[in-house]
Every structure is written in structure tokens, then in C-alpha cells.
N, CA, C and O atoms as a GROMACS GRO file, in nm:
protein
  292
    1UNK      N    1  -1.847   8.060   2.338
    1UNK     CA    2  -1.949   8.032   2.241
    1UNK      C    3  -2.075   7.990   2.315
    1UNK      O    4  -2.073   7.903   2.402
    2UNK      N    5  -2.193   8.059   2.273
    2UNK     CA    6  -2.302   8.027   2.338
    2UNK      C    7  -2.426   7.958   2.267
    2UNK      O    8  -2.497   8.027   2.194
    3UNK      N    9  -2.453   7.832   2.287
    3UNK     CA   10  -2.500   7.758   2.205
    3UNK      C   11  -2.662   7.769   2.283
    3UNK      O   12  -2.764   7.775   2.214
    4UNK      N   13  -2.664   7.771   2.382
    4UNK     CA   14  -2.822   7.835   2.404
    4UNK      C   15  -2.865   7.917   2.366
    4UNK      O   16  -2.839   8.017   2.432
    5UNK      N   17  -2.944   7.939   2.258
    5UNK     CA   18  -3.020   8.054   2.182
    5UNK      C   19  -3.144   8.045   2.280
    5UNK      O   20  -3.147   8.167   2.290
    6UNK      N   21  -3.199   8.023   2.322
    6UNK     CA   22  -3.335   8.012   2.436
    6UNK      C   23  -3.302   8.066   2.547
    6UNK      O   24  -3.274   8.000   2.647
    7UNK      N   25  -3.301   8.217   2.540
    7UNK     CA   26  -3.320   8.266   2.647
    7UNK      C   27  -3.398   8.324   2.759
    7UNK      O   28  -3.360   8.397   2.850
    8UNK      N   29  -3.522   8.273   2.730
    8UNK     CA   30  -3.642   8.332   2.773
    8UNK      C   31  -3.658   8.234   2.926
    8UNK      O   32  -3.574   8.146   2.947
    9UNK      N   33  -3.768   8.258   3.025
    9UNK     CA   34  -3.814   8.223   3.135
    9UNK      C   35  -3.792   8.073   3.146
    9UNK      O   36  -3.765   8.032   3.259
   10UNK      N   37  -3.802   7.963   3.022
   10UNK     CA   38  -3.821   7.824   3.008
   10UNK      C   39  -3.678   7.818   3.081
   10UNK      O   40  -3.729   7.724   3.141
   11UNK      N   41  -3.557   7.827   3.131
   11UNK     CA   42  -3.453   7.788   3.186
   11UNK      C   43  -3.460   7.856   3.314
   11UNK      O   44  -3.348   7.884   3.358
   12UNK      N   45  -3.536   7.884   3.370
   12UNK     CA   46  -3.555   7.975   3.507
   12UNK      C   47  -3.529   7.841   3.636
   12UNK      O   48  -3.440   7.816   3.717
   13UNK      N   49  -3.703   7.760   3.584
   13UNK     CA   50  -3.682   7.687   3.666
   13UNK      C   51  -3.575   7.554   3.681
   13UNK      O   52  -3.571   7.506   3.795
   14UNK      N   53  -3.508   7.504   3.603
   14UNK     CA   54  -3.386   7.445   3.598
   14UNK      C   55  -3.299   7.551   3.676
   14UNK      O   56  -3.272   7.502   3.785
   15UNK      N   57  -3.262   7.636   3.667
   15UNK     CA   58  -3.169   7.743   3.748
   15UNK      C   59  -3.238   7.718   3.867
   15UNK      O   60  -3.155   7.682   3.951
   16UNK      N   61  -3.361   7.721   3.918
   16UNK     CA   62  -3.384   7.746   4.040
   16UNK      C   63  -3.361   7.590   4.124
   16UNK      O   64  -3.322   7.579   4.240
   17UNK      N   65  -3.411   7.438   3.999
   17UNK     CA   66  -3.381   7.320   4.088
   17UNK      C   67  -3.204   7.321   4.131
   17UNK      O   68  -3.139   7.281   4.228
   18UNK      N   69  -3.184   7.364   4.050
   18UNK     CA   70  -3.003   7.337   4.043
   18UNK      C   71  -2.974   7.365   4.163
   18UNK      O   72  -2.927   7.280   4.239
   19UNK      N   73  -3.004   7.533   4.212
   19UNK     CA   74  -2.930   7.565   4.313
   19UNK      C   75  -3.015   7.507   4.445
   19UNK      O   76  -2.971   7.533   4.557
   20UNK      N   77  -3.145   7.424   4.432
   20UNK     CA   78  -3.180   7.365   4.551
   20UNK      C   79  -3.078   7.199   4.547
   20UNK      O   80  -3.020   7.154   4.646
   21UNK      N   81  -3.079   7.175   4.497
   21UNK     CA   82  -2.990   7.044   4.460
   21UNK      C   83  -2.853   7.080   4.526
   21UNK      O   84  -2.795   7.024   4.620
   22UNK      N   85  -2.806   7.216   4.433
   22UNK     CA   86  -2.660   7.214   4.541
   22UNK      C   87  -2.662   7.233   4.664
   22UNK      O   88  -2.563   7.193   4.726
   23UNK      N   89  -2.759   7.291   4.730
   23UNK     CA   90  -2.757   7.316   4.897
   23UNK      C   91  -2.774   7.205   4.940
   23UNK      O   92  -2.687   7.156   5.012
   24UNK      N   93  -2.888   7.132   4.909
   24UNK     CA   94  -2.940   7.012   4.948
   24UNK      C   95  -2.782   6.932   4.962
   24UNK      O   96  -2.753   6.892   5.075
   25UNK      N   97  -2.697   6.913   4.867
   25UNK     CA   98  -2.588   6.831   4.887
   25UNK      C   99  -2.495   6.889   4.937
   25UNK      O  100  -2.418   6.807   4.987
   26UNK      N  101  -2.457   7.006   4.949
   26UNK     CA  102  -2.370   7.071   5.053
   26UNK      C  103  -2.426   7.032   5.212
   26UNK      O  104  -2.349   6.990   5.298
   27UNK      N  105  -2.571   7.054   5.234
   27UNK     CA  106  -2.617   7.063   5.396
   27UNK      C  107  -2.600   6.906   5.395
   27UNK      O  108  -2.534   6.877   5.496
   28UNK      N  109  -2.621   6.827   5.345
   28UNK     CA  110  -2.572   6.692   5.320
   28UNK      C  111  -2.409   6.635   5.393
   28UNK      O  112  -2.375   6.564   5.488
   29UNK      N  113  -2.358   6.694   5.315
   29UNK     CA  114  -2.168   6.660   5.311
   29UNK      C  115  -2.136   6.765   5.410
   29UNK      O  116  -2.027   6.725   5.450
   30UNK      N  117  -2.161   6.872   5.472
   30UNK     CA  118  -2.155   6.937   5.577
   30UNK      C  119  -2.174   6.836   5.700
   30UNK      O  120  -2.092   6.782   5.773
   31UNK      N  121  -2.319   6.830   5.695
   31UNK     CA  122  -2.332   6.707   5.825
   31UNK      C  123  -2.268   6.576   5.842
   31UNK      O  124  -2.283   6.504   5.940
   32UNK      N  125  -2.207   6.554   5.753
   32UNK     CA  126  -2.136   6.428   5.738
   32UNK      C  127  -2.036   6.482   5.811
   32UNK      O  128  -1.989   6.460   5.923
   33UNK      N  129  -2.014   6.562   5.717
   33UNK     CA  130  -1.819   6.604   5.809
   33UNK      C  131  -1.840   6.616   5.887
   33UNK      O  132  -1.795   6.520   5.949
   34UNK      N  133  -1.929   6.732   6.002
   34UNK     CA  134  -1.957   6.739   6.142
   34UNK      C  135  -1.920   6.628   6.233
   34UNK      O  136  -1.841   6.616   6.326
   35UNK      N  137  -2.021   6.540   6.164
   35UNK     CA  138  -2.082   6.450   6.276
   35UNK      C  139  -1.955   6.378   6.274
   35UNK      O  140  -1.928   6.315   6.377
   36UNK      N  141  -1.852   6.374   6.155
   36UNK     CA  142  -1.750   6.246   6.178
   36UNK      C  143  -1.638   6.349   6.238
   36UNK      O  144  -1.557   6.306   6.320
   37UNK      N  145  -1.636   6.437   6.210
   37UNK     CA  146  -1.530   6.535   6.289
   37UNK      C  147  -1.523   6.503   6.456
   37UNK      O  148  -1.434   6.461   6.529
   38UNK      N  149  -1.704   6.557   6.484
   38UNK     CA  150  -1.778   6.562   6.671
   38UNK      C  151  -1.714   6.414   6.683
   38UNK      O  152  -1.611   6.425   6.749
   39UNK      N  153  -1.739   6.269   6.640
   39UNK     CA  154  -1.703   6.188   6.689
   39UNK      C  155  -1.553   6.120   6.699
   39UNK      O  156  -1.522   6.031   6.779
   40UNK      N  157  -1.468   6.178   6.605
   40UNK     CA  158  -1.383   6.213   6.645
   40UNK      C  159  -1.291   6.251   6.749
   40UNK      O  160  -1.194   6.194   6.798
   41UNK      N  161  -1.350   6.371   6.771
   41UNK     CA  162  -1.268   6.484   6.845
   41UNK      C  163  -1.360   6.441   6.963
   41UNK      O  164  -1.286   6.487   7.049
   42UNK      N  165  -1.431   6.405   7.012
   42UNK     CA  166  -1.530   6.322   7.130
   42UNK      C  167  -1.412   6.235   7.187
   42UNK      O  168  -1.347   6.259   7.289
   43UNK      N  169  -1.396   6.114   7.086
   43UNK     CA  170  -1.261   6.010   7.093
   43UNK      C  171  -1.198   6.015   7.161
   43UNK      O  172  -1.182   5.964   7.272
   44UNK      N  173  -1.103   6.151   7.040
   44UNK     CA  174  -1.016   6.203   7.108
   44UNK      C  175  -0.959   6.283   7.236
   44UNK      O  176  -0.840   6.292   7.265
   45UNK      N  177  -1.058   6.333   7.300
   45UNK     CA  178  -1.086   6.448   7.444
   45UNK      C  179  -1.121   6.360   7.537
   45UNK      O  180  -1.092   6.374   7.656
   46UNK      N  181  -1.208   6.231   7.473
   46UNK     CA  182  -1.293   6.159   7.620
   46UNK      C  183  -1.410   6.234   7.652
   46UNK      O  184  -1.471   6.194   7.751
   47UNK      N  185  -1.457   6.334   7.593
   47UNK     CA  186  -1.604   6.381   7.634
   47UNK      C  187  -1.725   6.274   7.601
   47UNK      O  188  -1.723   6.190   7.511
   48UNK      N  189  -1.794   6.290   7.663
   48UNK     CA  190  -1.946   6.247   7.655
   48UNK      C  191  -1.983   6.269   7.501
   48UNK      O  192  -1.935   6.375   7.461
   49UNK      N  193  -2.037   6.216   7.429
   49UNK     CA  194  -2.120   6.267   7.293
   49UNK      C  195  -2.171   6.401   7.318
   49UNK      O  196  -2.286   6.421   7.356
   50UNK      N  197  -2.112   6.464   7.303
   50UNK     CA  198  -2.096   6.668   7.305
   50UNK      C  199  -2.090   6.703   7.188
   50UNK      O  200  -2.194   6.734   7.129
   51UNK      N  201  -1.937   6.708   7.108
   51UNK     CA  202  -1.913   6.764   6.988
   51UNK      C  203  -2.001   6.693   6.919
   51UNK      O  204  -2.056   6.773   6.843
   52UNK      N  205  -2.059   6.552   6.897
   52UNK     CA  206  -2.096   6.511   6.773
   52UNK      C  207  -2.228   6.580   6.782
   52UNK      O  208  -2.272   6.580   6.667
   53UNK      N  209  -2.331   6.652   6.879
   53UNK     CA  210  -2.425   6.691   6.875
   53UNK      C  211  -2.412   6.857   6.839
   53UNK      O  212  -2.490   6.905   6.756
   54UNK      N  213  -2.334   6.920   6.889
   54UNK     CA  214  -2.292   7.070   6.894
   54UNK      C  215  -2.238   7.131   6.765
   54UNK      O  216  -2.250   7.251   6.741
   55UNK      N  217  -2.170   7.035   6.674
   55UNK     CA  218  -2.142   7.075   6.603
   55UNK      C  219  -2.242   7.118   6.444
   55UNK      O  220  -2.263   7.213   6.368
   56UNK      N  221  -2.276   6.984   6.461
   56UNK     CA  222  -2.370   6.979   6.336
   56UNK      C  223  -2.475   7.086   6.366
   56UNK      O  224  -2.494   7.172   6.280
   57UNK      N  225  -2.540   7.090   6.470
   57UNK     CA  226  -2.621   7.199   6.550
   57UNK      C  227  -2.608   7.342   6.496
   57UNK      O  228  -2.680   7.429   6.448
   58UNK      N  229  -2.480   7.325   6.527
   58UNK     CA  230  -2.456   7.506   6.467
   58UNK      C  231  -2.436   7.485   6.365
   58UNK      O  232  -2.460   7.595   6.314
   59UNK      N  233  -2.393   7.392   6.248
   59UNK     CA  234  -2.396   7.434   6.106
   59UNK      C  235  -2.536   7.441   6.063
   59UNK      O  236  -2.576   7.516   5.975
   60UNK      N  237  -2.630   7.338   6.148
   60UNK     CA  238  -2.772   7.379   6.101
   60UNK      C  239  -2.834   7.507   6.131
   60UNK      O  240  -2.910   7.563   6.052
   61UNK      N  241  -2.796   7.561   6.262
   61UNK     CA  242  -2.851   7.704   6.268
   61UNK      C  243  -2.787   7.808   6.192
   61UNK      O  244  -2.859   7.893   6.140
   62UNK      N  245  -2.650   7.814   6.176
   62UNK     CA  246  -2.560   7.920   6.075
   62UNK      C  247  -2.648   7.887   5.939
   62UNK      O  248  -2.722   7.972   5.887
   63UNK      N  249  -2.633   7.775   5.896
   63UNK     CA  250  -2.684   7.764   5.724
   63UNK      C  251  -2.850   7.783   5.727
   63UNK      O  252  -2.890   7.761   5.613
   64UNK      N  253  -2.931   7.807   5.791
   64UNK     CA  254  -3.091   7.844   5.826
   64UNK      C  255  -3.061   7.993   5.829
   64UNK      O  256  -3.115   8.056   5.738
   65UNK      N  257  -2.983   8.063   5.918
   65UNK     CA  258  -2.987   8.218   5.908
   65UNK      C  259  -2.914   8.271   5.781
   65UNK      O  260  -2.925   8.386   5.738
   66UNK      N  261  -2.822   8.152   5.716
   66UNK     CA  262  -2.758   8.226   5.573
   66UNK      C  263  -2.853   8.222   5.476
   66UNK      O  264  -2.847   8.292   5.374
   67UNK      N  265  -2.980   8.110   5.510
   67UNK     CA  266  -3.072   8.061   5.415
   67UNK      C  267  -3.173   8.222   5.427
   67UNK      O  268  -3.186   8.306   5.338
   68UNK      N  269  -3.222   8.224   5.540
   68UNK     CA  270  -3.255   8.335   5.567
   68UNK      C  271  -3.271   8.463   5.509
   68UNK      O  272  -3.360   8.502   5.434
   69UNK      N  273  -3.138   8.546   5.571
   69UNK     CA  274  -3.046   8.604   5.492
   69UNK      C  275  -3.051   8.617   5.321
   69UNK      O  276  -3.025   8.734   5.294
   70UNK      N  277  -3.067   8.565   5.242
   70UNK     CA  278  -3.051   8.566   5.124
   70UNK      C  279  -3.162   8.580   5.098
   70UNK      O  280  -3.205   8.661   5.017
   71UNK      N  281  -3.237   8.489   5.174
   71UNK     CA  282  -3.382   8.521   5.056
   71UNK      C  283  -3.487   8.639   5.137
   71UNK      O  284  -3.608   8.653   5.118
   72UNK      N  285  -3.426   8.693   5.202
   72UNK     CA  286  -3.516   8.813   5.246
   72UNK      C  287  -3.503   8.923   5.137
   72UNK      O  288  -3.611   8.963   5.093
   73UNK      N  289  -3.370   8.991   5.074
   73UNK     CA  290  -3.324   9.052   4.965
   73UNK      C  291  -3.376   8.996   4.815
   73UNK      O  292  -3.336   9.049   4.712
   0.00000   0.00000   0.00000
């Protein structure tokens, strides 16, 4: 049942904050996990602060080229 009868442009930009909101809190809770994963697994190995920098690193460059990626299409 579809109770939005308003289907015109006025719900565009709500669609468009939404899905900045969800990235925003995914790249959020991503780096969290990273960084507590890297320090972790640092801990655990005895490395130097390595993983906690390397990791988050590449989720920031992977999620920039997926960001990329999408909005070139």
C-alpha cells in the first residue's frame, strides 16, 4: 500500500540526503572497525603501528574509487 500520493521532484532531495547520510555512517563504522581491527592485530603480531594505519588507508582509497565509480555513470 502506497500512501505517498506525491510523487513529483519534492522527494528527490530527501532521497539524495538519505543516501549521503548512509555513506557518511558506513565510512564512519568502517573506520572504526579498521582502526580497532589494525590495533588489534598490531597487538597481536608485535608490529610497529602498521595495520592500524594501512588498513583504514585502503578502505579510504577503495570507498573514494567506488565513490568515483558510481558517479561518473
Amino acid at each position: 500500500m502506497n500512501f505517498n500520493t506525491n510523487d513529483n521532484k519534492k522527494n528527490k532531495p530527501v532521497t539524495v540526503w538519505a543516501n549521503y547520510a548512509g555513506l557518511g555512517s558506513q565510512l564512519i563504522g568502517g573506520l572504526l572497525l579498521l582502526l580497532y581491527i589494525g590495533k588489534k592485530g598490531d597487538a597481536y603480531w608485535g608490529f610497529k603501528p602498521m595495520l592500524i594505519w594501512i588498513l583504514p588507508f585502503a578502505f579510504i582509497l577503495f570507498t573514494l574509487y567506488k565513490i568515483i565509480k558510481e558517479t561518473k555513470s
